[in-house]
C-alpha positions as CSV (number, residue, x, y, z in Angstrom):
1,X,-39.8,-125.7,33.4
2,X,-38.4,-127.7,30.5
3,X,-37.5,-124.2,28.6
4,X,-36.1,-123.0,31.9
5,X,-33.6,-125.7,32.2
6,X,-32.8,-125.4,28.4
7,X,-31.3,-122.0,29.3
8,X,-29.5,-122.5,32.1
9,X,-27.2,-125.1,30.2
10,X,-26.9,-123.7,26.9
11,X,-26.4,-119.6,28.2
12,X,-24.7,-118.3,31.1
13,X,-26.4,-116.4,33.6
14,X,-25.4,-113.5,32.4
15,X,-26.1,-113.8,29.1
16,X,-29.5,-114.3,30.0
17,X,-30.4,-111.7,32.2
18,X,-28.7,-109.0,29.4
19,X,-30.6,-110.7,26.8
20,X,-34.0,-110.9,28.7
21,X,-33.5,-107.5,30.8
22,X,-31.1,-105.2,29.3
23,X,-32.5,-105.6,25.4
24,X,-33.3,-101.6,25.9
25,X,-30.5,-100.5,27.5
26,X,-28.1,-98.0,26.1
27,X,-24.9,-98.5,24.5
28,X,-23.1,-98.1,27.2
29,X,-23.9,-100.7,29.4
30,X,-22.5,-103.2,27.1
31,X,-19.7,-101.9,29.2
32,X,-20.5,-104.5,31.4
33,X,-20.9,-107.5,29.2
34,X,-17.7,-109.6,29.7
35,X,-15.4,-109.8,27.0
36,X,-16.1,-113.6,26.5
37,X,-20.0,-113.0,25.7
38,X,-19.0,-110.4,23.2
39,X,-16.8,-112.7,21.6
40,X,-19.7,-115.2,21.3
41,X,-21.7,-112.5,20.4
42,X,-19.3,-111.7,17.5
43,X,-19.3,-115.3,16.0
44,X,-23.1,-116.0,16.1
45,X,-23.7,-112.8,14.4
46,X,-21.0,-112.9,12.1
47,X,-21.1,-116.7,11.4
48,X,-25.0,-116.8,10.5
49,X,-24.6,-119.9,8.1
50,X,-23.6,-122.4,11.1
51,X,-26.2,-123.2,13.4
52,X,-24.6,-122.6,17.0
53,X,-24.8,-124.2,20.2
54,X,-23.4,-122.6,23.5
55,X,-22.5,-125.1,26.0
56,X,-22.3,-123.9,29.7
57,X,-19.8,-126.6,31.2
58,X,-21.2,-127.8,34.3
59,X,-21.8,-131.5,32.3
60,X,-18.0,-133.0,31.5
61,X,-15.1,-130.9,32.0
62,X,-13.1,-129.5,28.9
63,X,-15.9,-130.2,26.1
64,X,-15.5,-127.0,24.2
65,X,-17.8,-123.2,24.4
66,X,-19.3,-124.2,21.2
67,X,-20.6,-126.8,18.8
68,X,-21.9,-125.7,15.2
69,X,-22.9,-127.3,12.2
70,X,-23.2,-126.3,8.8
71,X,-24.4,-128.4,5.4
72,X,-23.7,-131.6,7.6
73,X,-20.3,-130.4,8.8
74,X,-19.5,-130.5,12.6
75,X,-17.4,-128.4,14.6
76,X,-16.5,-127.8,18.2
77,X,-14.9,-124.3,18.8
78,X,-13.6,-123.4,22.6
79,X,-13.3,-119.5,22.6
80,X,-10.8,-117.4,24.5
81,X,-9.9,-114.2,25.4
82,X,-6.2,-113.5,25.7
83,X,-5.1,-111.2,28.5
84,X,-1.3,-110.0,28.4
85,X,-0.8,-112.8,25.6
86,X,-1.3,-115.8,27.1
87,X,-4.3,-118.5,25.6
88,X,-5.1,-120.2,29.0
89,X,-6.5,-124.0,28.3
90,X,-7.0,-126.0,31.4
91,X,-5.3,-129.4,30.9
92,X,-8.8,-130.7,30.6
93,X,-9.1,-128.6,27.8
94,X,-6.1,-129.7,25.9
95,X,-7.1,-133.0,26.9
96,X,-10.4,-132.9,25.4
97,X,-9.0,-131.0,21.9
98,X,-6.5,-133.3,21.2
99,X,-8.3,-136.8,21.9
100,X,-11.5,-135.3,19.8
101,X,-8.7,-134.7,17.1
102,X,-6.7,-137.5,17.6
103,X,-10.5,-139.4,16.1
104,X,-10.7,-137.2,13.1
105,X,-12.9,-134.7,14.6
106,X,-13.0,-130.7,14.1
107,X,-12.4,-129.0,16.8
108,X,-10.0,-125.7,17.2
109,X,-9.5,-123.0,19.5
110,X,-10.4,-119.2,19.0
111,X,-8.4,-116.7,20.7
112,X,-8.5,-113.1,20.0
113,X,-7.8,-109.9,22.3
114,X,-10.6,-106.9,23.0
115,X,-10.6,-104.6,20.8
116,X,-10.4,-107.2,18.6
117,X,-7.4,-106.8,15.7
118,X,-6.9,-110.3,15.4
119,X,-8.1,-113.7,15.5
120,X,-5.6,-116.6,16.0
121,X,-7.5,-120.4,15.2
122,X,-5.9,-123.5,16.2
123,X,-6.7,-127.2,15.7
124,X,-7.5,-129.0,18.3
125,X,-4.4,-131.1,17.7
126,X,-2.1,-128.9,19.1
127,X,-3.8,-127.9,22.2
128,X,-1.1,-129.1,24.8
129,X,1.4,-126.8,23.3
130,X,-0.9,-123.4,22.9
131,X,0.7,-121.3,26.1
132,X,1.3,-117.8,24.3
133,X,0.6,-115.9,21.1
134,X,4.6,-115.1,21.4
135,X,5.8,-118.8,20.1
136,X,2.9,-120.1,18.1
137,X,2.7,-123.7,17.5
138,X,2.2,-125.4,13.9
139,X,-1.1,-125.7,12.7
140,X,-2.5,-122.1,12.8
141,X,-4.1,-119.1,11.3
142,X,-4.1,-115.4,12.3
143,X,-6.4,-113.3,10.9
144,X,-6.7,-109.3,10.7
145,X,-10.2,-108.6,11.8
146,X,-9.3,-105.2,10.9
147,X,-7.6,-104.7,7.6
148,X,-8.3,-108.5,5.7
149,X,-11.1,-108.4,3.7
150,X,-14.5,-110.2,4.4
151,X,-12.5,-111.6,7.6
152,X,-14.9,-113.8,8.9
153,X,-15.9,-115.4,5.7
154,X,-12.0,-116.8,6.2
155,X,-13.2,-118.1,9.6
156,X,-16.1,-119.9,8.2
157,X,-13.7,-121.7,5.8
158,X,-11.1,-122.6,8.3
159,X,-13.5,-123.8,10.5
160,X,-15.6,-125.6,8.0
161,X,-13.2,-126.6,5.0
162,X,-9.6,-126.5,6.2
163,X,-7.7,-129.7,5.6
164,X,-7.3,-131.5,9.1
165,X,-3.3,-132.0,10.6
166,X,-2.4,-135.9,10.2
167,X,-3.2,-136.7,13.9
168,X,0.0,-139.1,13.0
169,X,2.7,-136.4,13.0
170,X,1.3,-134.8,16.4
171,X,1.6,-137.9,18.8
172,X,5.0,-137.7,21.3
């Protein structure tokens, strides 16, 4: 039962019943995998060196999709999907980013649209002013999945290396 339980807060229904059921199904029933899970699925396979937790959020709301550590390093990572170019954070969301930052903590927010083409990373910081792709606040990266080279080995260093905003020069 212990195992059971294990699953139902780290992996989303859904997640399970594809991994478990559909292992053997044919490409084109990832047709109906929801674009969030592939994303997921594209930074645990892609990001190999970072040991990855998926948190289901029934426990405290707006504690980011994802926790990883690598070589000692933390990081908290809260994925999204943006439809018609809007990066939707619930205000417990921005709440959470910006207090974890606010104590020196790494924490950002992946957005990127399906197909991905590109990858916009924020810091946590400035989660209350993330509201659309169209006026991007300070303290970001965008990266060409497509056309940069070894892409996600500039995630990794973001994520992992990148010099954190002064949380200073972010407060009202």
């Amino acid at each position: 039962m212990d195992c059971f339980l294990f699953y139902i807060i780290c992996f989303s229904w859904h997640e399970v019943f594809l991994s478990y059921f559909c292992h053997s199904l044919p490409a084109e029933a990832d047709i109906f995998v929801k674009p969030e899970s592939k994303f997921w699925k594209q930074v645990k396979e892609n990001l190999t060196d970072i040991h990855w937790t998926r948190l289901e959020n029934r426990i405290g709301q707006g504690i980011p999709d994802c926790y990883g550590i690598s070589a000692g390093i933390s990081v908290w990572v809260e994925l999204k999907v943006i439809r018609s170019n809007k990066i939707v954070l619930s205000p417990f969301q921005k709440s959470w980013n910006f207090s974890h930052s606010l104590q020196g903590g790494r924490n950002f927010i992946m957005a990127t649209t399906f197909p991905q083409s590109l990858l916009y990373i924020f810091s946590g910081i400035v989660a209350p002013s993330i509201g659309s792709i169209a006026s991007l606040p300070p303290h970001h990266w965008v990266i060409d999945m497509v056309h940069d080279q070894r892409p996600w080995q500039q995630v990794r260093e973001i994520l992992l290396h990148s010099p954190l905003p002064e949380a200073e020069a972010q407060l009202p």
